[in-house]
KOLFI-210928 format. One record per residue (C-alpha): residue number from 1; chain; z, x, y. Coordinates in Angstrom, 1 decimal, padded with zeros to 4 digits. Each point is the difference from the previous one (the first is absolute). Layout:
site seq->NUM | mol->A | w->Z | u->X | v->Y
...
! end
This chain:
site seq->1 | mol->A | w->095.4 | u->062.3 | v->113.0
site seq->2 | mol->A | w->002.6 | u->-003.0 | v->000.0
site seq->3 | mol->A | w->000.7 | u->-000.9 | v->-003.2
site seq->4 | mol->A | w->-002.0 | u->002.4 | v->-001.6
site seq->5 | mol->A | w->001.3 | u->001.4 | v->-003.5
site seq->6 | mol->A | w->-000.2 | u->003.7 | v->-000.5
site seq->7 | mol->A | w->001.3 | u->002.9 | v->-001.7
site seq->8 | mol->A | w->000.4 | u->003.9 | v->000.8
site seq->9 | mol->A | w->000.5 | u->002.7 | v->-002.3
site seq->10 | mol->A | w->002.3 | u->002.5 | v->001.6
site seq->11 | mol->A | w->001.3 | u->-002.6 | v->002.6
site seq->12 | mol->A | w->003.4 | u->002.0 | v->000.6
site seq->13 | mol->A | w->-000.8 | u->002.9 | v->002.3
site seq->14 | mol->A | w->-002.8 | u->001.5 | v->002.1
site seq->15 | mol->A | w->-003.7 | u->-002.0 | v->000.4
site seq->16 | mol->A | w->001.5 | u->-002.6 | v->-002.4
site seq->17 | mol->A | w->003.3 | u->-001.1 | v->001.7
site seq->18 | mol->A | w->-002.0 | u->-000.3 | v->003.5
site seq->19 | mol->A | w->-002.9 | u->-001.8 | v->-002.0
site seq->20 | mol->A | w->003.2 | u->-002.4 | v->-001.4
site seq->21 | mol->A | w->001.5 | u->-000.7 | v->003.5
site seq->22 | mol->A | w->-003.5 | u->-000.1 | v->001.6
site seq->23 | mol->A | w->-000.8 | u->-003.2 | v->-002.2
site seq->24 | mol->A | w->003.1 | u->-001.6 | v->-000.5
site seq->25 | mol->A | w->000.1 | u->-000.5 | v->003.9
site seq->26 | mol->A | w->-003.1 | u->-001.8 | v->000.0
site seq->27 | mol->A | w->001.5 | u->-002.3 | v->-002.4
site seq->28 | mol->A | w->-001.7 | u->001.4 | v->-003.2
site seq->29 | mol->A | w->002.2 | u->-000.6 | v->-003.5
site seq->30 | mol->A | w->000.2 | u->003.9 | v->-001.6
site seq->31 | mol->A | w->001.2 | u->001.6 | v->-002.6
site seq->32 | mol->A | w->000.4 | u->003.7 | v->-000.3
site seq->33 | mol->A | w->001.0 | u->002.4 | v->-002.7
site seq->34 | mol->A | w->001.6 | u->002.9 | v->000.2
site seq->35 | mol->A | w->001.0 | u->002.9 | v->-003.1
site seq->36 | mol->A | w->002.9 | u->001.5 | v->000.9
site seq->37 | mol->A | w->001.9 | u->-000.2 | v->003.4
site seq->38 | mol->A | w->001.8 | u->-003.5 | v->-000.2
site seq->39 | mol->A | w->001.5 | u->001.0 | v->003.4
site seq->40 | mol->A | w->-003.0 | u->000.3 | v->001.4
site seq->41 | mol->A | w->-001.6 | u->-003.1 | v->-001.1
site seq->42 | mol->A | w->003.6 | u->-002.1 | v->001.3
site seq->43 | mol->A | w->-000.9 | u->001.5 | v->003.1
site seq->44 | mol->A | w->-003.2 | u->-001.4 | v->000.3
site seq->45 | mol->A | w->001.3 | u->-003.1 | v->-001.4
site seq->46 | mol->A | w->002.6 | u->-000.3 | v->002.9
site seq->47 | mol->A | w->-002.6 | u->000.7 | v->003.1
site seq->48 | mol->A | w->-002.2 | u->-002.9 | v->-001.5
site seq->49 | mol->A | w->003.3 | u->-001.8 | v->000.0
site seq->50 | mol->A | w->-001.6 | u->-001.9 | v->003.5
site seq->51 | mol->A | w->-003.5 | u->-000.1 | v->-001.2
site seq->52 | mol->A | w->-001.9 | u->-003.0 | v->-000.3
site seq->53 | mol->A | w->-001.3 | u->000.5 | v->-003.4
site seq->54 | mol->A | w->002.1 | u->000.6 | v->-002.9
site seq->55 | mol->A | w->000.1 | u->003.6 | v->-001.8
site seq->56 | mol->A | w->001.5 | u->000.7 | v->-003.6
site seq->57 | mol->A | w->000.4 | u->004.0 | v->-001.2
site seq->58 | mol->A | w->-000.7 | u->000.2 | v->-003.7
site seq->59 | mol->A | w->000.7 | u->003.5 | v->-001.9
site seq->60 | mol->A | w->-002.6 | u->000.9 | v->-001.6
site seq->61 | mol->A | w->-001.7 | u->003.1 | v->-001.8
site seq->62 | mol->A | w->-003.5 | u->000.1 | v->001.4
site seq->63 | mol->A | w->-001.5 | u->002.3 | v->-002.6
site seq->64 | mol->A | w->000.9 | u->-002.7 | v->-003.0
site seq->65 | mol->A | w->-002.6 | u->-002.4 | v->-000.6
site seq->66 | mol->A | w->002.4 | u->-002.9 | v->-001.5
site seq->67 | mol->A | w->002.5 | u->000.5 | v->002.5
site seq->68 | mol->A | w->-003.1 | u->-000.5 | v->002.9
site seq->69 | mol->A | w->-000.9 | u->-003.7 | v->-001.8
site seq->70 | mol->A | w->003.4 | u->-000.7 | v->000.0
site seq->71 | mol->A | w->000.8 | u->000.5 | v->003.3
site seq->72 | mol->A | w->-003.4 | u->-001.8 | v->001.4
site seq->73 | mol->A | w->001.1 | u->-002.7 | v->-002.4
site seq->74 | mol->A | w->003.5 | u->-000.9 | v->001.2
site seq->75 | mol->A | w->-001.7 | u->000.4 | v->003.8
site seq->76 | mol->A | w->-002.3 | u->-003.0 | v->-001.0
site seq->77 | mol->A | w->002.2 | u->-001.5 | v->-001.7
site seq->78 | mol->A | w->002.7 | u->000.3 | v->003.7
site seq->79 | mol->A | w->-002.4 | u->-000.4 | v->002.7
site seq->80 | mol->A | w->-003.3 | u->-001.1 | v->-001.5
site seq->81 | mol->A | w->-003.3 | u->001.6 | v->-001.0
site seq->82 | mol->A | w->-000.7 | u->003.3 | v->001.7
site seq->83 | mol->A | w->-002.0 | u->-000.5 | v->003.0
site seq->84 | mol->A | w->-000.2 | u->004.0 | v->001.0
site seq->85 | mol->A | w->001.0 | u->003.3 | v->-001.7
site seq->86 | mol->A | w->000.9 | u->003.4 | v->001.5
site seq->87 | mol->A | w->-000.1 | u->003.0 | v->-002.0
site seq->88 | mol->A | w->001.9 | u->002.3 | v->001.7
site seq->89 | mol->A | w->002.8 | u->001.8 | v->-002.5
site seq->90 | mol->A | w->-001.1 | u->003.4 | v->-000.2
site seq->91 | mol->A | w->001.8 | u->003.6 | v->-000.2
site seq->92 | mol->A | w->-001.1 | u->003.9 | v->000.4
site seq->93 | mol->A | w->001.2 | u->002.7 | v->-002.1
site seq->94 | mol->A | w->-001.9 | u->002.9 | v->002.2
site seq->95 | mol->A | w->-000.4 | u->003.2 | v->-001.0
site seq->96 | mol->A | w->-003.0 | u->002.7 | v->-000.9
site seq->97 | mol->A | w->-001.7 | u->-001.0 | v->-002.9
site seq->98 | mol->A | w->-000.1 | u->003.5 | v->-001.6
site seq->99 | mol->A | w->004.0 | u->-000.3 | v->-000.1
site seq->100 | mol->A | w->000.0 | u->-004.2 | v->-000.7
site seq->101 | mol->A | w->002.1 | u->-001.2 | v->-002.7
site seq->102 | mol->A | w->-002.0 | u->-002.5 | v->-002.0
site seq->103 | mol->A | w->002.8 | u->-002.5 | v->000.4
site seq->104 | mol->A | w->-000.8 | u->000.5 | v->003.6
site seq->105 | mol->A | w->-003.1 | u->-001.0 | v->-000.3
site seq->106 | mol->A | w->000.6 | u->-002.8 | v->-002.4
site seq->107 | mol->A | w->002.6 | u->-001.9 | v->001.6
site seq->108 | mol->A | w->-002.5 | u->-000.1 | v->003.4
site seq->109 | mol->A | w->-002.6 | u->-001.3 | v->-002.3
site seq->110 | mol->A | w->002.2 | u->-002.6 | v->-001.2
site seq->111 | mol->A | w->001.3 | u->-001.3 | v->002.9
site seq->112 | mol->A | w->-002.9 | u->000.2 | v->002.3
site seq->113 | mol->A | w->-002.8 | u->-001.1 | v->-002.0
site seq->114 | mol->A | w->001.4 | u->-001.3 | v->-003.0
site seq->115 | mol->A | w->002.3 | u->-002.2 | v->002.2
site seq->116 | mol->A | w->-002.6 | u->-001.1 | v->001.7
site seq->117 | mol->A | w->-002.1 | u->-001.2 | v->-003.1
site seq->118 | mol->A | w->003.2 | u->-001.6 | v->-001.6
site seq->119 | mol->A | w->000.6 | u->-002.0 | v->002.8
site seq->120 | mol->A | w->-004.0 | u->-001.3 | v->001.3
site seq->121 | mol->A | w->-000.4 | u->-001.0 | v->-003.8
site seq->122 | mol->A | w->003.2 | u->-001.7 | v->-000.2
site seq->123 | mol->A | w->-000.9 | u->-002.2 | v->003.8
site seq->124 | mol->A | w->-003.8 | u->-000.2 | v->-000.6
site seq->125 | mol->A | w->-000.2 | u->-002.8 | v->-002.3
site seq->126 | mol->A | w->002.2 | u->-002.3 | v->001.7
site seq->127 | mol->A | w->-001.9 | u->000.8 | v->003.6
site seq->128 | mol->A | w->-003.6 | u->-000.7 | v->-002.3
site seq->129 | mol->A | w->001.6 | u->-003.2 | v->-001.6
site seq->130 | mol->A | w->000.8 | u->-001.1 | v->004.1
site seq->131 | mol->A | w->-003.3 | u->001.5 | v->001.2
site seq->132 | mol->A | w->001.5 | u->001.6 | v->002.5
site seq->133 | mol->A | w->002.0 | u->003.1 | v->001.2
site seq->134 | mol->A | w->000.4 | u->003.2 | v->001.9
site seq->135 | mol->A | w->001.0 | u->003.3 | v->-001.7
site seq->136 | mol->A | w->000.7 | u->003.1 | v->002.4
site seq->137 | mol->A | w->000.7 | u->003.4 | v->-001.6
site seq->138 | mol->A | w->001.4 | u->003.2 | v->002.0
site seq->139 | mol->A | w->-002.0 | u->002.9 | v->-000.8
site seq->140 | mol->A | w->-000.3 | u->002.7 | v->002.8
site seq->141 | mol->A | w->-001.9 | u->002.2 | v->001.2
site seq->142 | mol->A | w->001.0 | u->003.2 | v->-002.0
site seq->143 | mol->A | w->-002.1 | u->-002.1 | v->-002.4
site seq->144 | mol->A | w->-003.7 | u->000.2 | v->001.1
site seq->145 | mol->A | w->-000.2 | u->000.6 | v->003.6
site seq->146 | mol->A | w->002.2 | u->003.7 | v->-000.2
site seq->147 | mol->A | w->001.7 | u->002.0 | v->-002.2
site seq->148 | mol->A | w->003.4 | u->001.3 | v->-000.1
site seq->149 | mol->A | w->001.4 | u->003.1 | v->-001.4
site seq->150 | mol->A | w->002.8 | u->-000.4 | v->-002.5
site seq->151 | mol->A | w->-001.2 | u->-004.0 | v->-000.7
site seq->152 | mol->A | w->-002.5 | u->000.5 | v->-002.8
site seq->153 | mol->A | w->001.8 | u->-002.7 | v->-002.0
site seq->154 | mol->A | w->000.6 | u->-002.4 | v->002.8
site seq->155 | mol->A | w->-003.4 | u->000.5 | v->001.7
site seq->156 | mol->A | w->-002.0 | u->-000.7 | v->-003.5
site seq->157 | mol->A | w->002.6 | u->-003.4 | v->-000.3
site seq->158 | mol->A | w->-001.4 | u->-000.9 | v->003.7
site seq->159 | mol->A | w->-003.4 | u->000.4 | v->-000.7
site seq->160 | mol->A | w->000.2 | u->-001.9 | v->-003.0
site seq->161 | mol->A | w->001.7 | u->-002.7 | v->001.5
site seq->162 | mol->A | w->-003.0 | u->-000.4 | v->002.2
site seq->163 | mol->A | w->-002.6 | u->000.1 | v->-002.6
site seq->164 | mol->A | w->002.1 | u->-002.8 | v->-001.7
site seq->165 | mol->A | w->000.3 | u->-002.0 | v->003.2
site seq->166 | mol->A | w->-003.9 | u->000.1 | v->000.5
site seq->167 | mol->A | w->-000.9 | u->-000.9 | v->-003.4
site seq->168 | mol->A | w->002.6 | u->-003.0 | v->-000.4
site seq->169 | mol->A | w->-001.5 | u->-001.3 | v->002.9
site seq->170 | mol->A | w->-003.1 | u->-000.2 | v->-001.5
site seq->171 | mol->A | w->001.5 | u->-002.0 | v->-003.1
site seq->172 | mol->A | w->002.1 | u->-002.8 | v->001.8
site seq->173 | mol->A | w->-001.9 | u->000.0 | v->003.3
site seq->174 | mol->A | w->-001.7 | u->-003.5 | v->-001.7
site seq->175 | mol->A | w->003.0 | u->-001.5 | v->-000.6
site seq->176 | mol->A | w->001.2 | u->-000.1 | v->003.7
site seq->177 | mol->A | w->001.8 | u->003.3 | v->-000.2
site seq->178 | mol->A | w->-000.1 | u->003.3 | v->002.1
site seq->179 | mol->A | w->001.3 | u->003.6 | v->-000.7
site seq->180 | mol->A | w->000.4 | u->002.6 | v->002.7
site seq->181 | mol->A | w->002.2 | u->002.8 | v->000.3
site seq->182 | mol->A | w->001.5 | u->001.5 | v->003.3
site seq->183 | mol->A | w->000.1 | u->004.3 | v->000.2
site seq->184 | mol->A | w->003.4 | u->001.1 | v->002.0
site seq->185 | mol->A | w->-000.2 | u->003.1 | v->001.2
site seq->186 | mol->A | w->003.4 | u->001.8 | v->001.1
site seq->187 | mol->A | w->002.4 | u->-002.5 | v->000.3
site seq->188 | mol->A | w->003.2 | u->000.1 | v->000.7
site seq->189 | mol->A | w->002.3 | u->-000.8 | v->-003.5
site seq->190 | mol->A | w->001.4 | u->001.5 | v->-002.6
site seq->191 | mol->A | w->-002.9 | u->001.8 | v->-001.1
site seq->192 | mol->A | w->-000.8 | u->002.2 | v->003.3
site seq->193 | mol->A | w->003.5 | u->000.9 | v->-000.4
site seq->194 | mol->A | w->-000.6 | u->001.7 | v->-003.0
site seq->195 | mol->A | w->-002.7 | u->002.5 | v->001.5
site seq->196 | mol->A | w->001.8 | u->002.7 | v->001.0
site seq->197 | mol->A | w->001.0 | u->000.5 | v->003.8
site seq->198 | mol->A | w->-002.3 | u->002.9 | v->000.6
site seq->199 | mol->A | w->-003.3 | u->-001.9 | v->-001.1
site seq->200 | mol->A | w->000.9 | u->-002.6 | v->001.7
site seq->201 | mol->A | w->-000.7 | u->001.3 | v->003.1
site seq->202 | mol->A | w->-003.5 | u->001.2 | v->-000.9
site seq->203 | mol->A | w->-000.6 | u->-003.1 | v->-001.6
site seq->204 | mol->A | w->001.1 | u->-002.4 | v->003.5
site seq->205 | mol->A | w->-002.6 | u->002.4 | v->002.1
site seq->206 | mol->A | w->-002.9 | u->-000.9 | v->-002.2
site seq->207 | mol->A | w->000.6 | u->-003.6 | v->000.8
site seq->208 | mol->A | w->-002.2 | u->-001.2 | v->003.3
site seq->209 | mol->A | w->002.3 | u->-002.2 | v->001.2
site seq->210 | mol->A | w->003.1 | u->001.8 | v->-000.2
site seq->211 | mol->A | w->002.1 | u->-001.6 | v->-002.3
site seq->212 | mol->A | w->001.8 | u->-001.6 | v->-003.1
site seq->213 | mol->A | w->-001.0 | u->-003.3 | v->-000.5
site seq->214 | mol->A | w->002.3 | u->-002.5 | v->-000.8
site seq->215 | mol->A | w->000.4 | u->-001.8 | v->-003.0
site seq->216 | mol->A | w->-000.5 | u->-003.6 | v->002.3
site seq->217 | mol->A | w->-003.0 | u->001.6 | v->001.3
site seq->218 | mol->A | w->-001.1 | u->000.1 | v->-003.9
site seq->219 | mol->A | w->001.9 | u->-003.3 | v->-000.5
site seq->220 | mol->A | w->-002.0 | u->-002.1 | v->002.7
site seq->221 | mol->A | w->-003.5 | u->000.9 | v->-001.6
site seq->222 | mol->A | w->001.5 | u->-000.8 | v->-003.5
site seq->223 | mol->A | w->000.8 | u->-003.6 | v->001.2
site seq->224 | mol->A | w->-003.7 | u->-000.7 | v->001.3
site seq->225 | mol->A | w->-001.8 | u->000.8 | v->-003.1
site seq->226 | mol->A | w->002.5 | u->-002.2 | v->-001.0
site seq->227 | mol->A | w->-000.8 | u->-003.2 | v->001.6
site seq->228 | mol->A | w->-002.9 | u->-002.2 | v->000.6
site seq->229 | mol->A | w->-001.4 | u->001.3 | v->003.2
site seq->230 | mol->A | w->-000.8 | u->003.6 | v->-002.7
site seq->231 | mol->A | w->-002.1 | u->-002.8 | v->-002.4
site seq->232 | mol->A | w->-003.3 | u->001.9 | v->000.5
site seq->233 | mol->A | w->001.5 | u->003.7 | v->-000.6
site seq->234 | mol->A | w->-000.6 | u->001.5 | v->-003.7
site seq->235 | mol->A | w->000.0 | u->003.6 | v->-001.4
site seq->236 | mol->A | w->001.2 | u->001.2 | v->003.0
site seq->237 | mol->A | w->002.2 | u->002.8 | v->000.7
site seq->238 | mol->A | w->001.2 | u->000.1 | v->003.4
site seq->239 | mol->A | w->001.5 | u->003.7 | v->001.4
site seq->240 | mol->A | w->003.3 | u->-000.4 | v->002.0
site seq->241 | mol->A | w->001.1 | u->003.6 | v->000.9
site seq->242 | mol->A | w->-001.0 | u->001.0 | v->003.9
site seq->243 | mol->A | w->-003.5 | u->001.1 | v->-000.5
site seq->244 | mol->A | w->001.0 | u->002.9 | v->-002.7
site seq->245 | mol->A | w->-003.2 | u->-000.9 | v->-002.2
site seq->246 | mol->A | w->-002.2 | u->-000.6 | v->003.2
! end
């Protein structure tokens, strides 16, 4: 990945920080944003501080459109043309669906799927101009391989995110670029902290191996689709999460 240029949505906590670290220490140039947690994303900053790429936080909205060609502007315009593109910022508002605000189920919409459109449209062209490119999403596997109760709005974002993945493939795979999408299961960030405590158990028993995973687990996989050795993998959605969906 040395001197690789390549930008993460949601690069300030979770999957996205240890996808950050993971390839600024093998020398790749990255940008991240971030929407709201400025500490956060200084904290990320000052563990890269050693790195041997470079990494620049950028606040940004990911559901606005302009604000996603501005941002994948400015990162050409500092490093150079995109080389790879994580699209990892994502949220969950759970809750039954027969007692789900819409604004629940709007803002998950927005950010999950719509974020994911605003920012692929505003990188593809570039990557299509170069003929070449990697694009990675995170999806998971609440959105095709297993339901979860409480996640209507967040599983239908995941599964769309992985019809999008396969059929953008399709479109740029002549132009020397590949789509895939990793599937987490239960990791370990932000979000599993959220379920509450007493579903959490049942939830770590249904996992074969045991165990959270860990965001560098996720992180590490993210990184290979990334880079050259991945140039014959398109469409793909690969399931990181212990053998849940076995």
């Amino acid at each position: 990945m040395r001197e690789k240029k390549i930008l993460v949505t949601g690069g300030s906590r979770g999957i996205g920080r240890a996808t950050v670290l993971a390839l600024a220490q093998s020398g790749a140039q990255v940008a991240f944003t971030y929407s709201r947690n400025q500490a956060a994303a200084e904290e990320v900053l000052s563990e890269a501080v050693d790195a041997e790429g470079r990494v620049l936080a950028i606040r940004a909205d990911v559901q606005d459109f302009g604000q996603a060609k501005q941002v994948v502007e400015d990162v050409q315009k500092e490093l150079g043309d995109l080389d790879g593109l994580v699209l990892n910022a994502g949220i969950t508002r759970d809750g039954l669906l027969a007692m789900m605000p819409e604004e629940n189920w709007d803002e998950v919409i927005a950010t999950n799927l719509k974020g994911v459109f605003n920012y692929a449209r505003a990188a593809i062209y570039g990557m299509i101009r170069q003929r070449s490119g990697r694009i990675v999403c995170v999806s998971s596997v609440s959105g095709g391989r297993m339901g979860v109760a409480g996640q209507t709005n967040y599983g239908a974002t995941k599964a769309a995110q992985i019809g999008f993945v396969k059929a953008l493939a399709k479109e740029v795979a002549p132009y020397g670029i590949t789509v895939n999408a990793v599937a987490p299961g239960f990791i370990e960030t932000d979000i599993w902290q959220l379920i509450p405590e007493a579903k959490r158990a049942g939830l770590l028993k249904s996992i074969p191996l045991g165990r959270l995973g860990q965001p560098e687990e996720v992180a590490s996989v993210i990184c290979f689709l990334l880079s050259a050795e991945a140039g014959y993998i398109t469409g793909n959605v690969v399931e990181i999460d212990g053998g849940l969906s076995a």
